[in-house]
C-alpha positions in Angstrom: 18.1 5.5 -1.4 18.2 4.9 -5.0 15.9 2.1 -6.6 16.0 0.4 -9.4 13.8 -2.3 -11.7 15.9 -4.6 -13.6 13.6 -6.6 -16.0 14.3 -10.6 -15.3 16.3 -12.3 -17.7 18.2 -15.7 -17.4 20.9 -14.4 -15.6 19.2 -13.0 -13.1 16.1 -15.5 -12.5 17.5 -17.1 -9.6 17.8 -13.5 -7.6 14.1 -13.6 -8.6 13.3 -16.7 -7.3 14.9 -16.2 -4.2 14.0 -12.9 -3.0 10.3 -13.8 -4.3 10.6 -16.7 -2.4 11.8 -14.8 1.0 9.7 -11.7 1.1 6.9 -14.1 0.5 7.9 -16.1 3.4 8.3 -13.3 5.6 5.0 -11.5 4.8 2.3 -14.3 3.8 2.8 -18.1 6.1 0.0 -16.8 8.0 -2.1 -17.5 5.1 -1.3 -21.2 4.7 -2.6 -24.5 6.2 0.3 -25.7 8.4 2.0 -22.1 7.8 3.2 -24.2 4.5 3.0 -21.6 1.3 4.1 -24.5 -1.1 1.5 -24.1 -3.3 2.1 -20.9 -4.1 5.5 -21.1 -4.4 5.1 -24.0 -6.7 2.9 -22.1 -9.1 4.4 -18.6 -9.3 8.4 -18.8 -7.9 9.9 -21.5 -9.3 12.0 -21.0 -12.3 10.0 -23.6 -15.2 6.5 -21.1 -14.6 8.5 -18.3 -14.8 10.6 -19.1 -17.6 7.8 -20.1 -19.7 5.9 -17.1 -18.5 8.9 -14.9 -19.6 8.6 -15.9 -23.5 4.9 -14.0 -23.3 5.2 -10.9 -24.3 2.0 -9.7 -22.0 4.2 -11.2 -18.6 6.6 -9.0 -17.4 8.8 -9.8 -14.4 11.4 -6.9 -12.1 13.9 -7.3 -10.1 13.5 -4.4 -7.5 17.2 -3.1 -6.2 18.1 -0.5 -3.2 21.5 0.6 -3.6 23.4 -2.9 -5.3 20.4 -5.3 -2.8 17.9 -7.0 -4.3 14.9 -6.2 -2.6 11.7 -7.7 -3.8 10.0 -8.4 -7.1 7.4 -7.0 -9.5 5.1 -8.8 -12.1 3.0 -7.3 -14.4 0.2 -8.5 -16.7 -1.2 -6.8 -19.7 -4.5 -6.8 -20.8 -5.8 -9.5 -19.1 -9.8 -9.9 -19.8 -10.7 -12.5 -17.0 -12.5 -9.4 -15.6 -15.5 -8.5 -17.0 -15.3 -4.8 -15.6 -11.8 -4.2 -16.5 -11.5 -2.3 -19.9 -9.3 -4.4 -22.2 -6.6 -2.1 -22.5 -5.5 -2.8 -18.5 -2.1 -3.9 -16.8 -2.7 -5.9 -13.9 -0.3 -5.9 -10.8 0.4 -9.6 -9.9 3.2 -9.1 -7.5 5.4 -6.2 -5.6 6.9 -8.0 -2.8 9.6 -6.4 -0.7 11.6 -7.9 1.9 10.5 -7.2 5.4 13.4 -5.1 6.1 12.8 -2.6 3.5 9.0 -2.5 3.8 8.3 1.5 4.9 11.3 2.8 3.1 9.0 4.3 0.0 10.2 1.7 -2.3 6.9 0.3 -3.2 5.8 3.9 -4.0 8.6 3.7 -6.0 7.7 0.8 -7.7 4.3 1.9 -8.1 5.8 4.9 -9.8 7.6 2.7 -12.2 4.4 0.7 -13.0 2.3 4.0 -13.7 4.8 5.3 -16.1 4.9 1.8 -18.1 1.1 2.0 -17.9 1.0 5.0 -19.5 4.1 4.4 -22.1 1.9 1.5 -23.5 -1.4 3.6 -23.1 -3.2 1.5 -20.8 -6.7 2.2 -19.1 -6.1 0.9 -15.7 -4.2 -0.9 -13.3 -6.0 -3.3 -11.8 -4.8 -5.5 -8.7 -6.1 -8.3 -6.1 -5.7 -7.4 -2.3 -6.0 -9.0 0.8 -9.0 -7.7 2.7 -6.7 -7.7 5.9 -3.4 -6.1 6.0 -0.9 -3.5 5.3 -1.2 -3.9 1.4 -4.8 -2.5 1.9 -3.7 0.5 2.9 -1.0 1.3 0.9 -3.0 0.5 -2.5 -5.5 2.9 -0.9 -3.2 5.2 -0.1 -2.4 5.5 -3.7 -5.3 6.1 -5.1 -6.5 2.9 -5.6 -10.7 2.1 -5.7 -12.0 -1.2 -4.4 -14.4 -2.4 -7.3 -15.8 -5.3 -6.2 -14.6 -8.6 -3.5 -12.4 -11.4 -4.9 -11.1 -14.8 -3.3 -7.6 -16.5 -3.5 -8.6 -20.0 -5.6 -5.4 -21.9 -4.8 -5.3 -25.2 -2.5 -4.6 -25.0 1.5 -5.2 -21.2 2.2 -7.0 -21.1 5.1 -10.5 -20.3 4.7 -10.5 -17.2 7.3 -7.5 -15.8 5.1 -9.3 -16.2 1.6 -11.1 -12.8 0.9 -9.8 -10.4 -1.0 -10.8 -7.1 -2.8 -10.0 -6.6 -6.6 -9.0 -2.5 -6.7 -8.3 -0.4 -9.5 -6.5 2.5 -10.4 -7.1 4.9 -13.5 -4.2 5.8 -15.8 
């Protein structure tokens, strides 16, 4: 299957939005109050954030395609220094969600492929990424090569307390 990463632009925001807004739906309720991710959603998939994140030049935001689908999202960071054992010259991972039904189909290796190769084309140290302690993502970040440096927690309103531990991981470029 061929994959492709379309950078976000105003024509294509609102495939953003709404297959951000799904695959989140379908992989993260269970880590909301009420199973209610509004606040989330709110803050990161709603087209004001992420139009005013898209005139910084350190955010950058993917479309991830299979074939003509869109099929989840990516958004990158770089050199974000709110980590005091990140090296300056990092890219941090914010998001690579897929929809459900292409979960397992090695697109995120894919992605993650993508995301080496633009860490390297802008010669960055690391990328750096916050995981849940619980779950598939674990594994996969693991999986590909990926460190746990040290535990983190999600700081946003209504995540259940149970669901609020995370690990900060890191790769080297």
């Amino acid at each position: 299957m061929e994959v492709t990463i379309d950078a976000v632009t105003k024509e294509n925001i609102n495939d953003y939005i709404a297959v951000g807004k799904q695959s989140y739906k379908e992989h993260y309720l269970h880590l909301w109050q009420n199973n209610d991710p509004t606040p989330f959603i709110d803050a990161y998939l709603k087209k004001e954030p992420i139009l005013k994140a898209l005139k910084d030049p350190k955010q950058l935001f993917y479309l991830i395609k299979a074939g003509t689908s869109n099929v989840g999202i990516l958004n990158l960071t770089f050199d974000v220094e709110q980590e005091k054992n990140i090296p300056k010259r990092n890219l941090l991972l914010n998001k690579i969600y897929l929809l459900k039904s292409y979960s397992g189909m090695g697109i995120g290796s894919k992605t993650l492929e993508f995301v080496y190769d633009l860490g390297k084309k802008y010669q960055k140290k690391v990328l750096w990424l916050y995981a849940m302690k619980k779950g598939r993502p674990l594994n996969f970040y693991k999986n590909h090569g990926f460190d746990v440096l040290k535990e983190a927690f999600i700081h946003l309103p209504h995540v259940l307390d149970e669901e609020k531990e995370m690990w900060l991981m890191v790769k080297k470029l």
